[in-house]
C-alpha atoms as one frame of an Amber mdcrd trajectory, in Angstrom:
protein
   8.266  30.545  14.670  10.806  27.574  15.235   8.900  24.108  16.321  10.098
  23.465  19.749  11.624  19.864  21.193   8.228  18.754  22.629   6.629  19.461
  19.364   9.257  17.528  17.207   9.129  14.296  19.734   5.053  14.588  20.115
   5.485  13.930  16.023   7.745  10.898  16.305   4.764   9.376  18.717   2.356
  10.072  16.766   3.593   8.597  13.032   2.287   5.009  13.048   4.249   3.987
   9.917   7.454   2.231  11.082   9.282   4.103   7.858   7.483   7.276   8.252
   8.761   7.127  12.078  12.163   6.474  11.294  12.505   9.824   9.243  10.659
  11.327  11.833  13.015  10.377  14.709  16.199  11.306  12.355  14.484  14.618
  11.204  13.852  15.403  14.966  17.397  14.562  16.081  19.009  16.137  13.479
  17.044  19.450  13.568  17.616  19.371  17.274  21.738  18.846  16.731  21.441
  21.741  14.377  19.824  24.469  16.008  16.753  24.530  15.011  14.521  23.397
  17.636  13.459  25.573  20.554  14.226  24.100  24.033  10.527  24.556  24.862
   8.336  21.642  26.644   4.873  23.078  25.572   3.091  20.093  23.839   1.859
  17.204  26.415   3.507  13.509  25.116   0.463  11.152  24.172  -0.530   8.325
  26.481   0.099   5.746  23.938   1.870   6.417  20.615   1.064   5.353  17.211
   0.810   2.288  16.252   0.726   0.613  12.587  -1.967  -1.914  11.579   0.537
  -4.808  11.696   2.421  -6.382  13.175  -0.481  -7.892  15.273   0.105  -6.773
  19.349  -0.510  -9.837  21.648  -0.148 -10.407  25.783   3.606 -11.894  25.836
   2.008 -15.486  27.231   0.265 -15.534  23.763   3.006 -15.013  21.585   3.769
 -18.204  19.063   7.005 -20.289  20.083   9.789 -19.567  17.581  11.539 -22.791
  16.189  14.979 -22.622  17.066  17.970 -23.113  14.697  15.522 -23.188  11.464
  15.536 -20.346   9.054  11.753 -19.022  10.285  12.659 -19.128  13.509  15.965
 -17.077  13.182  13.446 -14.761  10.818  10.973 -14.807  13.499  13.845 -13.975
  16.004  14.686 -10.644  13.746  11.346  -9.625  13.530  10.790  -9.946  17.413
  14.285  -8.087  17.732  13.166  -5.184  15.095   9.833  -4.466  17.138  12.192
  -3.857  20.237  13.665  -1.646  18.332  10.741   0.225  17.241   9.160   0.384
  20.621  12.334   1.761  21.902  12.343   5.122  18.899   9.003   5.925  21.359
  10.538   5.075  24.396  13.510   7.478  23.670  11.549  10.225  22.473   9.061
  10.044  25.174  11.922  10.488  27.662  12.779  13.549  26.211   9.160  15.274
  25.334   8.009  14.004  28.999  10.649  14.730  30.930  13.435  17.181  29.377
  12.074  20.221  30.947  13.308  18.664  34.397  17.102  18.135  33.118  19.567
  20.672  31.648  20.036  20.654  28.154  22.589  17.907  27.905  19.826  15.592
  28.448  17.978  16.138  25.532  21.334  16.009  23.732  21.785  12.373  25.172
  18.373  11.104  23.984  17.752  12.514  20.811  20.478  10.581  19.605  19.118
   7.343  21.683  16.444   7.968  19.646  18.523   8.363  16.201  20.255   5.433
  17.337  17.015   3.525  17.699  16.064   4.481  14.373  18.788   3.474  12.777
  18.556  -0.070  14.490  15.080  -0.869  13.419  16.079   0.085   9.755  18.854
  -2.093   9.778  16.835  -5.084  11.152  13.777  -4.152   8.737  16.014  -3.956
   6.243  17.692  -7.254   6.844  14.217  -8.987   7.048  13.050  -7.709   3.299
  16.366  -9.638   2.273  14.876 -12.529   3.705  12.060 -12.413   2.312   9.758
 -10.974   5.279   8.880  -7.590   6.590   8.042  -5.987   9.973   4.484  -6.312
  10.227   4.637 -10.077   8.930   4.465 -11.485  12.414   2.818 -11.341  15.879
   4.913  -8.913  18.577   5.213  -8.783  21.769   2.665  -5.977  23.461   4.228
  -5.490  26.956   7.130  -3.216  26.142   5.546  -0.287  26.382   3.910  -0.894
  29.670   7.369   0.224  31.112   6.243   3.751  29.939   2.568   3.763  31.086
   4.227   2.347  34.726   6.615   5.115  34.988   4.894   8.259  33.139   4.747
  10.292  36.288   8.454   9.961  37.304  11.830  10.115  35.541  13.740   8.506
  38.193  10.926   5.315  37.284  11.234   5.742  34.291  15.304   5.678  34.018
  16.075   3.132  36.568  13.571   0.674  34.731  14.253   0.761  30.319  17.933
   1.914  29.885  18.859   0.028  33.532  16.653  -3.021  33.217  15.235  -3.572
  29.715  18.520  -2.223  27.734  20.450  -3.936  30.152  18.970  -6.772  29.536
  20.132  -6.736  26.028  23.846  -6.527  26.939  23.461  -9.705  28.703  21.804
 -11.431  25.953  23.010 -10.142  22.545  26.413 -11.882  22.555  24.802 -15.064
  22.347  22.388 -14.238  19.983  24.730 -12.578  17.534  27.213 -16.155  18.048
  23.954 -18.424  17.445  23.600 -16.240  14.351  27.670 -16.929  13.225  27.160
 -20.328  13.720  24.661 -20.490  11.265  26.726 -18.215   8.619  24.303 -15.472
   9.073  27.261 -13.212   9.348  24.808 -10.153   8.213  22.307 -10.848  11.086
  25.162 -10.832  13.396  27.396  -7.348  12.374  23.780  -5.666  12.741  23.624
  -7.067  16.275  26.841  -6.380  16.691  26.504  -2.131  16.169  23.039  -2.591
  18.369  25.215  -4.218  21.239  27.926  -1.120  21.146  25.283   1.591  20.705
  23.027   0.242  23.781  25.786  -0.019  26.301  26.070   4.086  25.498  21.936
   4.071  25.928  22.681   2.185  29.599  25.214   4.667  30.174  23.125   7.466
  29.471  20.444   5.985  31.487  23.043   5.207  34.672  24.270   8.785  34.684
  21.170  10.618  34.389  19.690   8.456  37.011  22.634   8.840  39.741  22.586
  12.671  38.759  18.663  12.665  39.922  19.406  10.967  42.729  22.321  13.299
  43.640  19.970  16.058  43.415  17.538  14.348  45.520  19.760  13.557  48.163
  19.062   9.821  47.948  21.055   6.582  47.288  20.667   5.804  44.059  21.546
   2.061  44.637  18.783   1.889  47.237  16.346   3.829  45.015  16.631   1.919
  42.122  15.849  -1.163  44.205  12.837   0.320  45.170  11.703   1.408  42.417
  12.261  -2.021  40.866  10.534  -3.384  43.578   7.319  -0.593  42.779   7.355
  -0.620  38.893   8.536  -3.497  37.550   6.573  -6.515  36.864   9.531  -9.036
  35.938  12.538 -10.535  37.475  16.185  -9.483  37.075  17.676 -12.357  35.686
  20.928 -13.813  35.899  23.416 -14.538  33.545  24.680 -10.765  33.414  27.902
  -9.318  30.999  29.458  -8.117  33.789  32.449  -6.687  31.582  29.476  -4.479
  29.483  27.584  -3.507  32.154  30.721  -2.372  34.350  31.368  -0.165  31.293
  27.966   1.359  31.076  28.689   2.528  34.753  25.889  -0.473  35.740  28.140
  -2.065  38.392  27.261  -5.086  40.066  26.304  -3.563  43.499  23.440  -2.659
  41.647  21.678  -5.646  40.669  23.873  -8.421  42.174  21.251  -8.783  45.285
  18.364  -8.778  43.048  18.871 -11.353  40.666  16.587 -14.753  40.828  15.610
 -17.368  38.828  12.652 -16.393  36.107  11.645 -15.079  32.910  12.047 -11.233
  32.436   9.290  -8.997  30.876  11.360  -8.131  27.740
């Protein structure tokens, strides 16, 4: 008997080893692309997933300062950058063990490869650490990204208007200018890695927009109005100007979205 979609994301949450969780999350999109995963939702998605023993997980107002323009801070910067990336493999595949069942196929489609895309990223950036002579694991990280998930476990209207519509689009607005501080530096490797990221997560916020208006739709709601609210129920941080307009706009994130929300403040990202 085939393992089903629920089964194969349940796995992904539940491998602690960042490399071990990569193949995972390929294995499961690829098996899925091909066929050979049942569109069943019959395992439950863990509160919490795995977790490695490093890197250390601290409250985000504990989290060491990172020295700007000097080579451990623009190390530190990558390994804050690769954990994102690793929280997000659980974030995608949660979406789609948690919620599938509610959407037609398509949307498994559209978030098994978020989650092969999120993969791929944190290889890249783990990868590009080792050649500087770190590793994932060799630093404190941030421990509030996945209290998006526990905040929005019950809904996937929550759920959708807050990580690809806040926290992804959050990285549109602010990946340009990390990927120039990295040029300026002649980290030119750094920066084409950053560069793929940026393309690949204005599809995510895509993905996220559409699936979200289509709920909506189906609810008979506004989605502009929703969102707001669920913002306004869910979401512990501010939505912070400067936006990229132009990338958003493309994800289908248009500015009547977010334009009357933005004030000054950090963000919880």
């Amino acid at each position: 008997m085939r393992d089903t979609v629920a089964q194969a994301a349940a796995t992904v949450l539940l491998t602690a080893d960042p490399l071990a969780k990569v193949a995972a999350a390929r294995k499961a999109a690829r098996d899925w692309r091909l066929g050979r995963l049942g569109f069943s939702f019959d395992v439950a998605m863990p509160d919490e997933p795995a977790r490695p023993a490093a890197p250390e997980l601290l409250p985000p107002n504990r989290m060491p300062r990172r020295g700007k323009g000097s080579e451990h801070g623009r190390i530190a910067l990558i390994h804050a950058l690769a954990h994102i990336e690793f929280v997000a493999i659980d974030l995608a595949f949660d979406l789609v063990g948690r919620f599938g069942g509610q959407f037609p196929r398509a949307f498994t489609d559209d978030w098994m490869k978020v989650g092969a895309d999120e993969a791929m990223h944190f290889a890249l950036l783990d990868r590009r650490l080792k050649q500087l002579g770190s590793h994932y694991g060799a630093m404190p990280a941030h421990d509030g990204l996945w209290e998006a998930a526990r905040a929005t476990a019950h809904d996937p209207a929550a759920r959708l208007a807050v990580v690809p519509m806040v926290l992804e689009a959050r990285g549109l607005d602010v990946t340009p200018t990390t990927i120039e501080r990295f040029k300026a530096v002649g980290d030119y490797a750094t920066a084409a890695i950053l560069g793929r990221i940026f393309r690949d997560e204005i599809v995510h916020v895509a993905a996220g927009t559409r699936w979200f208006e289509s709920l909506c739709a189906e609810r008979r709601i506004d989605s502009r109005a929703e969102w707001r609210a669920l913002l306004d129920r869910y979401f512990r941080g501010t939505v912070k100007p400067p936006f990229n307009d132009s990338a958003r706009e493309t994800a289908g994130l248009t500015r009547d979205y977010y334009e009357s929300l933005a004030v000054s403040g950090p963000i919880s990202l």
